[in-house]
N, C-alpha and C positions, 0 to 999 in steps of 0.2 A: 419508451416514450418520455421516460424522466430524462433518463440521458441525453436523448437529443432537443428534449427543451432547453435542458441546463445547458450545452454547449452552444446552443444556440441563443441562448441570452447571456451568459455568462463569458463563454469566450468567442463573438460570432468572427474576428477573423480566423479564425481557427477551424470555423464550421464546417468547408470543403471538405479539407484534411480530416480534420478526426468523424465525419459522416459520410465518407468517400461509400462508394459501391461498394467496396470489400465488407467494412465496417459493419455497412446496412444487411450485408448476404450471414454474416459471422450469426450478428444480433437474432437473426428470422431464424436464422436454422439450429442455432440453441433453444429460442423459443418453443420451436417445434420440436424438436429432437427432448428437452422436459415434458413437453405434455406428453408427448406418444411414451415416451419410458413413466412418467405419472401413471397414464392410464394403464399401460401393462402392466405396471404392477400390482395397481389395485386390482384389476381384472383377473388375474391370476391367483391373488390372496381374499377375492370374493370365491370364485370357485374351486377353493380347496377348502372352505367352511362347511362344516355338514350342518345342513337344517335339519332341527326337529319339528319346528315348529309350525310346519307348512313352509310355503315358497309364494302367499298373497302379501303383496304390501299396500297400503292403504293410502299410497300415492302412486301418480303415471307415469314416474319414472325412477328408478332404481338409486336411494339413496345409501348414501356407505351406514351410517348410523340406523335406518329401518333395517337392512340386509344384517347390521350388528344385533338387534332384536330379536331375530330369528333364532341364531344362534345355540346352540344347546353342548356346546362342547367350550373347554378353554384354547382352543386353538384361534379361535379370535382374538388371542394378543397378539400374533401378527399384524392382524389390520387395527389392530387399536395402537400397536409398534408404529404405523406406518403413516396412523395418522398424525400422533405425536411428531415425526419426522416432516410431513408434510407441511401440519402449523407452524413449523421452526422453521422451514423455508419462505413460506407465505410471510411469516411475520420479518424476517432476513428481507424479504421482496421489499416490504413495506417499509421498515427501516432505511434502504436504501430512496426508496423513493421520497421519505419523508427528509432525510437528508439533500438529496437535492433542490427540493422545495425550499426547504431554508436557505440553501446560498443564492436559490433562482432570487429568493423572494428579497434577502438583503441587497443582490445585486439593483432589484428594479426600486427599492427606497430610495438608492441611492442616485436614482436616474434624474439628472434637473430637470427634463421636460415630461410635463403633466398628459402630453397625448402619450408619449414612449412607455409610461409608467402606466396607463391603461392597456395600449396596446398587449404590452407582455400578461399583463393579468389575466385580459381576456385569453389570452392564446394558453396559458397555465391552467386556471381555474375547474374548467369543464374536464381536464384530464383529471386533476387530484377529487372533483369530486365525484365522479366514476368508481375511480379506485378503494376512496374511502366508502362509498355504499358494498362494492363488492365486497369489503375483503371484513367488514364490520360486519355483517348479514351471514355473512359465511361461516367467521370462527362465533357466531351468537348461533349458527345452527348447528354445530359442531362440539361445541364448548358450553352448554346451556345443560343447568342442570335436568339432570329425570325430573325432578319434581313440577318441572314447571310443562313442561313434555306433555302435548294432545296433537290427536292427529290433525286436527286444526291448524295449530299454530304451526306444526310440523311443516306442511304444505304450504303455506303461505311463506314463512319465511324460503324456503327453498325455490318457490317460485322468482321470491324477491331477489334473489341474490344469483338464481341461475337467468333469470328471462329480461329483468329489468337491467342491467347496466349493459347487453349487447344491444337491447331497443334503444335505449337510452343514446349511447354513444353515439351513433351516426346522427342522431338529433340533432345534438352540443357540439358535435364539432364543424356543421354542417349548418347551423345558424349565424359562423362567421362570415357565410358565403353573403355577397351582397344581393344577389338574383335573386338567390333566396329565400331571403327577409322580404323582398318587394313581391315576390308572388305570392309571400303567405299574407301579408299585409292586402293585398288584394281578393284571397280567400276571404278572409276575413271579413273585409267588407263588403262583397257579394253575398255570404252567410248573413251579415249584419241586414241586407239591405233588403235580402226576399223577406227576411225572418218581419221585417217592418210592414 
């Protein structure tokens, strides 16, 4: 999504070319092709863990650090291997995408007109601040010392960072629509008007 913003503000006659079909089919299916090898492998390096200490986690869905709790052997430095490997990626992810923001973002200063220099904002914004919740939420649930660790805060933050920025997303990128805004604008004030 960085990359075709940045080529798309940064070099748009270019945008054809360098976001052709091929381009877009390459990007999706790396996309896919790391998550599915992501998940195999943690899946694989969760179920060659031996529990002692039960198999209940005190959330509804299987976290890698609760599933690390469990644990009673040192063969969990694989997955503790894996996740170090994992945050070097994610944080590589973010590096690159914080790189492109800065040339998107020097390019659109540079724009003399004041509607062109909003329009790009808007169309930026809503992506980088997706990303920055995700990936902030993520290595704070990952990277957060034991001491501070309850099964509280546990679940929340994992909620935050697995449930909110996929709800989130079709929100923010879908408030650009003009129908859109005019039918919620209309919710709204039929809300507004029974509620009177």
């Amino acid at each position: 999504m960085a990359y075709d913003r940045y080529v798309a503000i940064c070099r748009p006659l270019h945008y054809g070319t360098l976001m052709g079909t091929r381009a877009c089919i390459k990007m999706a299916a790396a996309a896919w092709a790391s998550g599915f090898l992501y998940a195999l492998l943690h899946t694989a390096n969760t179920f060659s863990i031996p529990l002692c200490q039960g198999n209940v986690l005190d959330q509804f869905f299987c976290e890698i650090p609760q599933i690390l709790k469990l644990s009673c052997s040192h063969s969990y430095l694989r997955e503790v291997g894996l996740l170090v490997v994992s945050t070097s990626l994610v944080f590589g992810c973010f590096i690159f995408i914080v790189l492109s923001y800065v040339q998107i973002f020097t390019a659109v200063l540079r724009m003399p007109s004041e509607q062109g220099r909003h329009k790009a904002f808007s169309m930026c914004l809503p992506h980088l601040a997706v990303v920055s919740l995700f990936v902030s939420t993520g290595l704070f649930a990952h990277l957060k010392p034991s001491s501070i660790s309850s099964p509280a805060l546990d679940l929340v933050v994992a909620i935050q960072y697995s449930m909110i920025p996929p709800a989130v997303n079709p929100l923010l990128y879908s408030m650009r629509n003009k129908e859109l805004k005019d039918a919620l604008r209309k919710l709204i004030l039929v809300v507004v008007v029974k509620q009177q």
